[in-house]
N, C-alpha and C positions, 0 to 999 in steps of 0.2 A: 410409682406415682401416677395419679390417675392423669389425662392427655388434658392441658387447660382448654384445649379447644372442641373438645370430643364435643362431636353434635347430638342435640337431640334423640330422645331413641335408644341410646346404648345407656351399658350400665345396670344400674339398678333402678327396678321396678317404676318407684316413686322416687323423684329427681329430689323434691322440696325436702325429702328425708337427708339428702346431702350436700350439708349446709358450704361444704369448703369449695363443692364444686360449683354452689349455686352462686355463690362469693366470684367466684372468678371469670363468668360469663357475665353478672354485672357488669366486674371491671373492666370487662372487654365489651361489653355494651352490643352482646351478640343477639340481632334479633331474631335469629333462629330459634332462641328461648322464651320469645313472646308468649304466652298464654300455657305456657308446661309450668311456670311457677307463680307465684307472688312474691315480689321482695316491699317490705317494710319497714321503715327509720322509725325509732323508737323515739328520737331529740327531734321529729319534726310532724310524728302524727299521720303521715299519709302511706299509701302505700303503691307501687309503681309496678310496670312494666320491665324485666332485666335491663330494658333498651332505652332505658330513662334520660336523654342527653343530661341532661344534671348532675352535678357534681358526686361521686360516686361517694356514699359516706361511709364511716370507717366499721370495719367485720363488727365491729365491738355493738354500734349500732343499728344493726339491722337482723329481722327474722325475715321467713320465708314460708310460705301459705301456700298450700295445693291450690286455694280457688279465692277469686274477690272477699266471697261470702264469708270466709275463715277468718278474714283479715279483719271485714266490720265487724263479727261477733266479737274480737280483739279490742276495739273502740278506733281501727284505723279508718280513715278516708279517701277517697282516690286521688290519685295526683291530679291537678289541672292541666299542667304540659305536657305528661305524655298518654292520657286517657287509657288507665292500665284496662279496661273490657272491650275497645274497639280493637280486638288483636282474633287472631285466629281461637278455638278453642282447644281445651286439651288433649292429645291424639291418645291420650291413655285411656281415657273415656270410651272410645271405640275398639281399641285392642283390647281390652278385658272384656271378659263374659262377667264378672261376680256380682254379687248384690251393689254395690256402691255403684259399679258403673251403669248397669243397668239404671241403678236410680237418679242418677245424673243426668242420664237421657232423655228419661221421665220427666223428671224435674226442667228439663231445656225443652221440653215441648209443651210447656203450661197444665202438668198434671194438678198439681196442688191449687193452682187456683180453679181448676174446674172442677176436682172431686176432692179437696182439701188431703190432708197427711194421711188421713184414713182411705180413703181411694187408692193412694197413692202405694202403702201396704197391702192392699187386698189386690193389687194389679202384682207386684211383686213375691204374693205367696207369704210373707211374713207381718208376725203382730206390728204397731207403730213401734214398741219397746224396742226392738229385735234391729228394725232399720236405723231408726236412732243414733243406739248403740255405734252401731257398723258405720255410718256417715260418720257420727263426731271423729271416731277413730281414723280413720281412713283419708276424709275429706278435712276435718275441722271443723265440722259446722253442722249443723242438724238439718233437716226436712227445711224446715220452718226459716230458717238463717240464710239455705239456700233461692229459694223460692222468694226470698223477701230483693234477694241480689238478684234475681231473674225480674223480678219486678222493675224495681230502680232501672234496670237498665231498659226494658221496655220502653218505661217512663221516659227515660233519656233519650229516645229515638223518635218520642211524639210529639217533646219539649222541642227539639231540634228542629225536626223535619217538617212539621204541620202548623196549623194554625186555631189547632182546636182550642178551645176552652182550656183552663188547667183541672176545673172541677170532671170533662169529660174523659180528662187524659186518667185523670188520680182512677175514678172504674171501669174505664178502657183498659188498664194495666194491670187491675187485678186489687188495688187497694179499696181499705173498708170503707175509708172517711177519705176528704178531702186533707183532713187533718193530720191524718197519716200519714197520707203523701207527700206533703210539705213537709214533714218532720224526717219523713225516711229520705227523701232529696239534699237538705241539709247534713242530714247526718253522712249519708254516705262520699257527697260530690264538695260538698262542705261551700254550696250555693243555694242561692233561693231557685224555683223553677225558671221566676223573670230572669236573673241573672242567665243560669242554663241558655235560655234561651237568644239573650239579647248579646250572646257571646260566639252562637255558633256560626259555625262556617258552612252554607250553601252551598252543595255542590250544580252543577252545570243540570239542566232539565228540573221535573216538576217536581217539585218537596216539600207537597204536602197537599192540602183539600182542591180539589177544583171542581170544577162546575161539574156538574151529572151525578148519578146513585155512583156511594162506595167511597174510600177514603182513598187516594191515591198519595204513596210515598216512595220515593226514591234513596236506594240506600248504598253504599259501597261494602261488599263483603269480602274485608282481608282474607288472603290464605298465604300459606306456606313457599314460595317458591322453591324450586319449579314446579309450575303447571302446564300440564300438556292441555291448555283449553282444548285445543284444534280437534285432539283424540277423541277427549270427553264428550262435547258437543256432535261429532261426527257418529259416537255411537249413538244417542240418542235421536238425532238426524235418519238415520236407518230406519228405524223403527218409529218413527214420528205418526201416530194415529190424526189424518182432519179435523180440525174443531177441537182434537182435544189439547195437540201440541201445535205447533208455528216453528220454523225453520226462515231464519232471515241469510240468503247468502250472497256477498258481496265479493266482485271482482274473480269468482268461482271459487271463492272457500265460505266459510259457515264464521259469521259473524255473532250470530244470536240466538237466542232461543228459546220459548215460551211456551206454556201450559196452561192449563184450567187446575184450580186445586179443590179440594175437598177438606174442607176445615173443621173445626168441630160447633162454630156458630155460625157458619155460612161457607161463601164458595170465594175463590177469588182465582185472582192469573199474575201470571207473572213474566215479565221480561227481563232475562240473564244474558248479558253484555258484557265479554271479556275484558278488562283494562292494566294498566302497567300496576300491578300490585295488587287489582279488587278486581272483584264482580259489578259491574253496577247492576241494580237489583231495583226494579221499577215494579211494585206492586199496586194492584188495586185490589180491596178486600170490602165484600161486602157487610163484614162488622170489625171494629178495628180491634176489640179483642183477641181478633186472633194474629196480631204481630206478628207474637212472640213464639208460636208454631210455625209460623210462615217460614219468617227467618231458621228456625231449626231443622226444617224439613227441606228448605234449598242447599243448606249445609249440607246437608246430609248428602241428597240429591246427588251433590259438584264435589263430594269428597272432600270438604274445602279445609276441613278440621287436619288431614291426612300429616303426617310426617313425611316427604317426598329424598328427604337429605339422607334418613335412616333407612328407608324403602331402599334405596336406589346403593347404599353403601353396603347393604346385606345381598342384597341380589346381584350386585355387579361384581363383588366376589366369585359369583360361579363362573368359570371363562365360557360357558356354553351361552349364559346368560348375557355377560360382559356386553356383546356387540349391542344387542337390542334397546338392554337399558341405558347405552349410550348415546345411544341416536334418537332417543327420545325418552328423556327426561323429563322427569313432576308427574307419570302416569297415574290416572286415577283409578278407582273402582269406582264405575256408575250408581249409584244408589236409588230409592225409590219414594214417591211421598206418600204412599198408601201402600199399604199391603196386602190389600183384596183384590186393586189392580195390578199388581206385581203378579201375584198368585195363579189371575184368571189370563195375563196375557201371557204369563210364562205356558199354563196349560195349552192354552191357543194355540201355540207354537210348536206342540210337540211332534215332527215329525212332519212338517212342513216346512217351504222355505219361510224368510224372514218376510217375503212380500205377502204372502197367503196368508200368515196370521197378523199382519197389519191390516190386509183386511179383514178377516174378522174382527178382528178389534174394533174398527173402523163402523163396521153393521153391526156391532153390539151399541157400542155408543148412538148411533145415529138414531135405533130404533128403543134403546130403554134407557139413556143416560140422562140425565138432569140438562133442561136449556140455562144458559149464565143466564140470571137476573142482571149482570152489569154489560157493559160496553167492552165488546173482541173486538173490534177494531171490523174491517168487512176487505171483503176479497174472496181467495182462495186461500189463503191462510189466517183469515178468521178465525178467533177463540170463538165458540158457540158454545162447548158442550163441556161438563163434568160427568168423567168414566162412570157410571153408572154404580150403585154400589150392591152389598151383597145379597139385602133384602127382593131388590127385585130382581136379582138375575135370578136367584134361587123360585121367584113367584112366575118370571116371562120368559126366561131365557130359553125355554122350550119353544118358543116362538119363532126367535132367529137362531140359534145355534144352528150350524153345519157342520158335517162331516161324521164319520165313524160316533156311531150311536152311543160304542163305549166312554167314547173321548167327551159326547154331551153328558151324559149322564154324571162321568165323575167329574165336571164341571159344575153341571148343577146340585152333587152331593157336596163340594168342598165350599159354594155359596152357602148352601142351606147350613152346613155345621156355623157357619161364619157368623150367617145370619141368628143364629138361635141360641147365641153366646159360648159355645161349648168348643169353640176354636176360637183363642184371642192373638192378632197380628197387629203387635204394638213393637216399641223400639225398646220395652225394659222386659220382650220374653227371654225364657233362659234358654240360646241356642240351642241347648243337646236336647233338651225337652219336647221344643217346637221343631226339631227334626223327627221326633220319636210322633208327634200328633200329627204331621204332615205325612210320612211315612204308612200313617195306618189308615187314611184315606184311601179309594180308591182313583188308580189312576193316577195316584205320584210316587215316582220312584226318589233314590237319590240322585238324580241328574237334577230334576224339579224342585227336590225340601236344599237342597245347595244351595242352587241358585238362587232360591229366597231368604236363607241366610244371609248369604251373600251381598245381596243387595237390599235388601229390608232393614237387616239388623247393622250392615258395614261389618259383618266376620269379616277379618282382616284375612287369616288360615284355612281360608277352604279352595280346596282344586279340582276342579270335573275334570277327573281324568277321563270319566266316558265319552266327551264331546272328543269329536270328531275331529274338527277344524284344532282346536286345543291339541289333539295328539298332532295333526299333518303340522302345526308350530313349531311343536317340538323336532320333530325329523329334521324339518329345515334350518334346526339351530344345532345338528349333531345330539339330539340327548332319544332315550328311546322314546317308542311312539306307540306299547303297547301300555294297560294298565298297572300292572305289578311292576315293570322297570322304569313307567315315569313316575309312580309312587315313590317308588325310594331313589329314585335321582333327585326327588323335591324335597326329601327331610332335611338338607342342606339351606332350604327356602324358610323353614318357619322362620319367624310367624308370621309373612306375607307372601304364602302360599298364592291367598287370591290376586295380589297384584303381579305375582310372578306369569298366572293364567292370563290375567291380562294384557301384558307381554308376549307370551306364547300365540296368542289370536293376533296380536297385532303380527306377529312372526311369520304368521300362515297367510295373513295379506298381502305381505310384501312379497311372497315366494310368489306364487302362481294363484289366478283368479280359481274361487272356490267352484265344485262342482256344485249341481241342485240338491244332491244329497248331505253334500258336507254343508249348506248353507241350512240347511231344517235344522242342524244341529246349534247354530249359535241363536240365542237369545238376552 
């Protein structure tokens, strides 16, 4: 008989597929099953969070839905009490490579409202027929059903947190009509917007419009516990480029920490603020359209979607492993919110320490990145600047690039493909593909198309066994420390290969300070 308590993560594939177990994490009201399912009462119409404090209703009356969107195409509604989409998202989403999850990521980053279902197939390689298909089955819900629940909840965060118009909020969010909007609020929240809003709860700082250009909102982004904030932020800290990131650190640890973003109707920043259960997530966006990317791309960023219960019970299985993942618990995988900058600062780095290609990064920005139209705040950790993108590194980067002429050159050839459409760095590519197109550029090996997997896409399973610092982790945990024997000492790891590498870096920390060599290798 299967464990009533078995967490998250194990098992089979898709949870929602099993119904007995999904039954009995309700009953247990475990919110470690927050956002892996949907459960819905058939005698009350709504449909909830597993971790629903309300009275648990009986097997007999209740189904279960991969996503929100399944459940309203059902004719269900959200519960008011325990708001089943303010929850983490689901980590399946991220461990799959296949059409559905890809399309799911798409869909979470506002594809369908900016290039409609037809976009949305033409970025994924398949006819509208073909995705469809594959979502109803899969998810429950099609393009369209999806993307309509990606809306509503947008909506719901403008409702809440601002003070805009309702008419501004309904095409802020993706809706045709006004009329829409109120209808699609209703239906799914089973309130008017006024209600929505004259119900919600304020959290502490600004939430919502205030004086100056750009929309400013503050939001709380659940995740999973454990979260190793301190890790995560620390590695972006390292590499933190002037102007374009901000590092707040208090009492001598790292409290915060901010960016410049590149959106797809404007630019905006953000400030991410560790707290007992959220992120607090202080954005200001130059068009408010783009929310609902914002929000998916800091997700992403903070790993925040991750499973850390299931991570941590697969890897700490190994006893070489054991110590590490014990002593630090909820590790993440860094992630990235563009993948032009991802690509050109991973290049930067190759074969340098981590300070030399901070600057470069640092002189590419300064001299061809975009100035913010909004307000960075001023100092020396002023937001100033948005990483420059692919068009013009590929037209000026000959200008400032330094170092080894090879290393400019395939910098400005992997802009230029970027630039000219013929390499696409989205979050619904199909990993082994966009290894196979990275690969044939010059000037990236697999050490480089990895680590963009890896962090771009959130590959759960990938391991650079050729980093350096990565192999001196492993020594210092007993496992081998050449390529072919830390290969197959990690088959034990799938399929959190990369978070086990993450561990292993932190492993080589804690041993002895890196030399200048072993330091060119981490990025």
């Amino acid at each position: 008989m299967a464990n009533p308590t078995a967490a998250p993560g194990s098992g089979t594939r898709s949870l929602w597929r099993d119904p007995e177990r999904c039954y009995r994490a309700v009953a247990s009201r475990d919110a470690r099953f927050d956002g892996q399912f949907i459960v819905a009462v058939r005698t009350t119409g709504i449909y909830c969070r597993p971790s629903c404090p309300a009275v648990t209703p009986k097997s007999e009356n209740v189904r279960f839905y991969p996503t929100s969107a399944a459940a309203q195409t059902s004719g269900f509604r959200a519960c008011r009490r325990c708001l089943p989409d303010a929850v983490p998202g689901s980590p399946e989403w991220n461990v799959r490579a296949d059409l559905a999850a890809r399309a799911m990521r798409l869909i979470g980053d506002g594809t369908v409202e900016r290039e409609g279902v037809p976009g949305l197939a033409r970025r994924l390689g398949y006819s509208e027929r073909q995705l469809g298909r594959v979502l109803g089955t899969e998810v429950g819900a099609g393009p369209l059903a999806l993307a309509r629940a990606h809306r509503a909840h947008s909506a719901r965060l403008l409702i809440e947190l601002s003070a805009m118009p309702f008419a501004d909020i309904a095409f802020a969010a993706g809706f045709a009509s006004v009329r829409q909007f109120n209808d699609t609020i209703r239906e799914v929240f089973d309130r008017t917007p006024t209600a929505l809003r004259g119900g919600a709860k304020r959290g502490p700082g600004p939430a919502g419009d205030e004086a100056g250009p750009g929309v400013r909102l503050t939001l709380r982004l659940p995740f999973r516990p454990p979260f190793d904030a301190e890790g995560t932020l620390a590695f972006f800290a390292h590499r933190a480029v002037p102007g374009v990131e901000s590092v707040t650190r208090t009492g001598g640890g790292i409290t915060a920490y901010g960016r410049t973003l590149r959106l797809p109707h404007g630019s905006a920043t953000v400030r991410l603020e560790p707290a007992d259960g959220h992120v607090r997530c202080a954005l200001l966006l130059a068009d408010v359209r783009d929310l609902g990317s914002a929000v998916a791309r800091v997700r992403r960023l903070l790993d925040l979607d991750a499973d850390p219960v299931a991570v941590g019970r697969a890897l700490g299985a190994d006893p070489a492993l054991a110590p590490v993942v014990t002593a630090t618990p909820g590790i993440r995988v860094p992630g990235a919110v563009d993948g032009v900058e991802l690509g050109i600062r991973a290049m930067l780095g190759q074969q340098v320490s981590v300070a030399a290609a901070r600057t470069a990064a640092a002189r590419l920005a300064t001299e061809l990145g975009d100035r913010l139209p909004l307000p960075g705040g001023t100092g020396p950790d002023a937001l100033t600047t948005v990483f420059p993108g692919a068009t013009v590194i590929a037209e000026r980067g000959h200008e400032v690039l330094r170092g080894p002429r090879r290393r400019v050159e395939s910098i400005l050839a992997f802009a230029a493909t970027v630039a000219s459409g013929d390499l696409e760095l989205h979050v619904g590519c199909d990993p082994g593909q966009l290894r196979e197109e990275l690969l044939a550029l010059p000037g990236i090996g697999p050490w480089t198309a990895d680590y963009v997997l890896m962090r771009m896409l959130g590959t759960p399973d990938v391991l650079l066994t050729g980093d350096l610092v990565l192999r001196k982790g492993a020594a210092a945990l007993g496992l081998p420390d050449d390529v072919a024997g830390l290969t197959e000492a990690a088959r034990g790891w799938r399929p959190w290969r990369s978070y086990a590498g993450m561990y292993l870096w932190r492993a080589s920390a804690l041993s002895t300070p890196e030399t200048p060599k072993e330091k060119a290798k981490i990025r």
